[in-house]
C-alpha positions as CSV (number, residue, x, y, z in Angstrom):
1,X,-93.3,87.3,153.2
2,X,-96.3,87.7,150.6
3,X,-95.0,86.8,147.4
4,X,-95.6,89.7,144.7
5,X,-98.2,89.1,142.1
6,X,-96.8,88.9,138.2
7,X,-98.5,91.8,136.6
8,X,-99.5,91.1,132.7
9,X,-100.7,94.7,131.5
10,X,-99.2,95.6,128.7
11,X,-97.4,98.5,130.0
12,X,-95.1,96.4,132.2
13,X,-94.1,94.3,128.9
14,X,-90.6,95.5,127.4
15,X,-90.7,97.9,124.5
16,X,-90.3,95.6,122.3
17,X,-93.0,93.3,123.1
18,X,-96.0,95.8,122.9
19,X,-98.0,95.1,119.5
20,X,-98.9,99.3,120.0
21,X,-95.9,100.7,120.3
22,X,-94.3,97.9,118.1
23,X,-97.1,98.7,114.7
24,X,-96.1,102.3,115.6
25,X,-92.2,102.1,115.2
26,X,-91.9,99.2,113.1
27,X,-95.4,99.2,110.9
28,X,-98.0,96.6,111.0
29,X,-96.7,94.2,108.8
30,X,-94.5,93.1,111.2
31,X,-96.9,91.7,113.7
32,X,-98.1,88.8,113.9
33,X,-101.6,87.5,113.6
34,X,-102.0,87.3,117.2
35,X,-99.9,91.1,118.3
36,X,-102.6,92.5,116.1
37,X,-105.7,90.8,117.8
38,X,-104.3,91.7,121.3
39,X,-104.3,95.3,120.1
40,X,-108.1,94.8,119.5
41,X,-108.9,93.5,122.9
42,X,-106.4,95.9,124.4
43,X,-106.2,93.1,127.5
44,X,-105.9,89.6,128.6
45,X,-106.6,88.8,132.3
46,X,-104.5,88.6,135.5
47,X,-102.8,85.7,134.5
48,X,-102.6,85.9,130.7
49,X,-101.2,88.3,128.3
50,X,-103.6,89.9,125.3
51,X,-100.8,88.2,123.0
52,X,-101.0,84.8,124.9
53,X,-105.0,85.2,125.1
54,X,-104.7,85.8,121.2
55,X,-102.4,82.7,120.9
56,X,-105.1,80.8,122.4
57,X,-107.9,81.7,120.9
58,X,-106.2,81.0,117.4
59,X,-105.4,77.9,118.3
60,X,-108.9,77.1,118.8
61,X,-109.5,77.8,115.2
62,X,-105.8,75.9,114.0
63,X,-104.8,79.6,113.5
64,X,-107.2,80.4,111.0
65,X,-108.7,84.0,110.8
66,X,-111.1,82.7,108.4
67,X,-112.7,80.0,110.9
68,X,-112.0,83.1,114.1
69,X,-114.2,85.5,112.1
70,X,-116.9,82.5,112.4
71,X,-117.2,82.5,115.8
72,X,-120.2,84.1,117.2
73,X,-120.0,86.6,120.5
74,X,-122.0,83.4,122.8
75,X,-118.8,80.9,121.5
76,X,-116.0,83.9,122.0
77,X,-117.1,84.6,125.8
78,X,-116.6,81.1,126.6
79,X,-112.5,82.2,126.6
80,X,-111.2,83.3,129.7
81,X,-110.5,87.0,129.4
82,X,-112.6,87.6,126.8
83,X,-116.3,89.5,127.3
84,X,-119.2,90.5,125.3
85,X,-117.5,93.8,124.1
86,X,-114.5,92.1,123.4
87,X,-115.8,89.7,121.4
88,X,-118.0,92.3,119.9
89,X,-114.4,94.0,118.5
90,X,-113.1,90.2,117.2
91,X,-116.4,90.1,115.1
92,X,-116.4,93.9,114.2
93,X,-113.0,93.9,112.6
94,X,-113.2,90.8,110.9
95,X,-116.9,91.3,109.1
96,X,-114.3,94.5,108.2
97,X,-111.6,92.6,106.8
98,X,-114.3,90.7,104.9
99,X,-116.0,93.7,103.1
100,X,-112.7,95.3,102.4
101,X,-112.5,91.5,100.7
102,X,-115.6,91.5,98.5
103,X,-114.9,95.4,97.6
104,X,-111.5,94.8,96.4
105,X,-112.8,92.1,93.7
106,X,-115.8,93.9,93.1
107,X,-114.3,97.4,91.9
108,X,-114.7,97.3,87.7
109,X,-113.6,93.5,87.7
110,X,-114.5,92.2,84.1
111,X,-115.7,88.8,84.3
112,X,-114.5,86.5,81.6
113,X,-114.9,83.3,83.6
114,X,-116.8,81.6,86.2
115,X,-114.1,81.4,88.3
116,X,-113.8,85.0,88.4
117,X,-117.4,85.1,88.7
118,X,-116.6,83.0,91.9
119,X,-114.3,85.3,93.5
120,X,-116.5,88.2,93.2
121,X,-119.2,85.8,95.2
122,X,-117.4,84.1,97.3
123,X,-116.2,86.4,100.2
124,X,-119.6,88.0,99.9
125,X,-121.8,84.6,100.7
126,X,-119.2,81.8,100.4
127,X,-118.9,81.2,104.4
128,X,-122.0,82.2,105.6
129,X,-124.3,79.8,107.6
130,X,-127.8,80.6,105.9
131,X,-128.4,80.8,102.1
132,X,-128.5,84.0,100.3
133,X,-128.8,85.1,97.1
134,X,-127.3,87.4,95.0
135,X,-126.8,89.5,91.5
136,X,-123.7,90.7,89.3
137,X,-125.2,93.6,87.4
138,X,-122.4,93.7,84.3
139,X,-122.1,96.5,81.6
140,X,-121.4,95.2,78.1
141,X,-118.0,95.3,78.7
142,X,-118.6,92.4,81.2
143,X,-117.5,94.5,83.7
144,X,-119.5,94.6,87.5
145,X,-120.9,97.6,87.9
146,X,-123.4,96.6,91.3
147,X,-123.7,93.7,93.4
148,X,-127.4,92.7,95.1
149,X,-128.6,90.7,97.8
150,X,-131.9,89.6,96.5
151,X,-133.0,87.8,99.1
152,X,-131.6,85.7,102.6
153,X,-133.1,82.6,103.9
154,X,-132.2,79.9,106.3
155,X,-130.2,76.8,105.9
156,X,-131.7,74.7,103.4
157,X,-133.0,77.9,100.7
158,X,-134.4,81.2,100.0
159,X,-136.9,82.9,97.9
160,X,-136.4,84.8,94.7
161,X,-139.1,87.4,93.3
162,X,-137.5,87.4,89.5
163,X,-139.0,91.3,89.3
164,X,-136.6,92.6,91.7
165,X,-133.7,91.0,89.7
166,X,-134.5,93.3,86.6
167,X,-135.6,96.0,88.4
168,X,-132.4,96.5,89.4
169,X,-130.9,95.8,85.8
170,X,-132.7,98.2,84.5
171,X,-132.0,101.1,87.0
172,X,-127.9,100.6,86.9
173,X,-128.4,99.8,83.0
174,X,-126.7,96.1,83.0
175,X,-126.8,93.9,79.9
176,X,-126.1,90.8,81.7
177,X,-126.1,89.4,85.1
178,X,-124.8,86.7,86.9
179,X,-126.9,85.0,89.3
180,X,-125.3,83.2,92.3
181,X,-126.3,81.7,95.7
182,X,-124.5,80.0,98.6
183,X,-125.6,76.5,99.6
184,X,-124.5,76.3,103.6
185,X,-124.3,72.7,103.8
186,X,-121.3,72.5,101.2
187,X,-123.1,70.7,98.4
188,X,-122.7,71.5,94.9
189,X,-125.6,70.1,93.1
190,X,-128.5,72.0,92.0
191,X,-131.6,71.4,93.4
192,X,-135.3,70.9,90.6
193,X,-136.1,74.7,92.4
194,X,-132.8,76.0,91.6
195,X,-132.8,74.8,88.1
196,X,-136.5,76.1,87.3
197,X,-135.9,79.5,89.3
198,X,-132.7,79.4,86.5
199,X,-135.0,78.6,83.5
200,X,-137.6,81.2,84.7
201,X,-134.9,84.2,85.2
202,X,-133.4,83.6,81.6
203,X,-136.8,83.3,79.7
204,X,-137.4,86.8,81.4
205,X,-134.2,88.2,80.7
206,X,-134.2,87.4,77.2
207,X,-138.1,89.5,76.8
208,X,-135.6,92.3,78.1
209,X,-132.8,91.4,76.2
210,X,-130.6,91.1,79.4
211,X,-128.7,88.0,79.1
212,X,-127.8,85.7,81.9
213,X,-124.0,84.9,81.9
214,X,-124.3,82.0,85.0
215,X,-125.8,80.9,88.3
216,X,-123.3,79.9,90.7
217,X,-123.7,77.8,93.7
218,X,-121.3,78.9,96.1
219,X,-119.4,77.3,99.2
220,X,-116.2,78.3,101.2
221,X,-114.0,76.4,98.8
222,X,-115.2,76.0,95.4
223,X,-118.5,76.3,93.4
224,X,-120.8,75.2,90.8
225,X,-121.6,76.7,87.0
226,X,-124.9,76.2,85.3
227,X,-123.1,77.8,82.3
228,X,-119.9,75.5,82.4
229,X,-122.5,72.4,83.0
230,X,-124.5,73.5,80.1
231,X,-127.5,74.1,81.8
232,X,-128.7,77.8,80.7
């Protein structure tokens, strides 16, 4: 006699045990990292549940949503169960998670410190694999009121026209700015082009009378301050 085939759709799981129905009855902080990515990918295959896929593919990462929101679509398909448009969802939702991040600390933060200057930074550029570089436009309250890309370059730099950055100062009406850039390799150190690209936006800042606060060189886990190392 044929032996029957276990089924793993969802549907066949006990009440209990489906992240859906679960989030809807009991809320979603309740579930745990993996429930919720099995709700994105709705699936596993025939002989894996979306929950146990989940499981796996956050062990990959050491069950880190940080690192899993790394992982590009080509390195996500190599998982059993998981295709292009799944992956696509993975990515989707987590560049979400990570601009509901950056506008959270964004919104009228008043920046007293470099390390609050970091956290307004850091989930924007801190865990990207090319260099970018960016802007705080501040009011003279110190408080943000835009952030800018200025420009995005590959691993080792970027270039900086030092019009753009008080162009932009100008339209929003900032006093100050913070200037801050991301160095993929995980090196704090300023580069000689860093430093005179530093030197060349203050001496223009100060013709407009638009003072640079800082430069920050930015990783995952910490940063750099031309202001605390005395170099503005």
């Amino acid at each position: 006699m044929k032996e029957k085939t276990e089924t793993f759709s969802i549907k066949n799981w006990s009440l209990d045990d489906r992240p859906r129905e679960k989030l809807l009855q009991k809320g979603k902080d309740i579930l745990s990292d993996a429930e919720l990515i099995a709700i994105l990918i709705g699936s596993g295959s025939r002989n894996e549940s979306a929950v146990d896929l989940s499981k796996r593919l956050l062990h990959s990462v050491d069950f880190s949503l940080n690192e899993l929101g790394k992982l590009t679509v080509q390195e996500l398909t190599k998982f059993k169960g998981i295709g292009e448009a799944k992956a696509i969802t993975i990515i989707a939702a987590a560049e979400l998670g990570r601009r509901r991040k950056s506008e959270e600390v964004r919104e009228k933060v008043k920046i007293t410190s470099s390390k609050l200057a970091y956290h307004v930074f850091q989930p924007i550029i801190g865990e990207l694999p090319h260099e970018e570089f960016w802007v705080a436009y501040l009011n003279n309250s110190n408080k943000v009121i835009a952030t800018t890309q200025l420009s995005k370059g590959g691993i080792t730099g970027t270039l900086v026209d030092v019009r753009l950055v008080f162009k932009q100062a100008l339209t929003c009406g900032a006093t100050s700015i913070i200037l801050a850039h991301n160095h993929p390799s995980g090196t704090l150190q300023p580069s000689e082009m860093d430093k005179k690209l530093t030197t060349k936006i203050c001496t223009a800042g100060n013709s407009l009378d638009i003072k640079v606060l800082d430069h920050l060189i930015v990783t995952e886990k910490t940063y750099f301050s031309f202001a605390d190392e005395g170099l503005l």
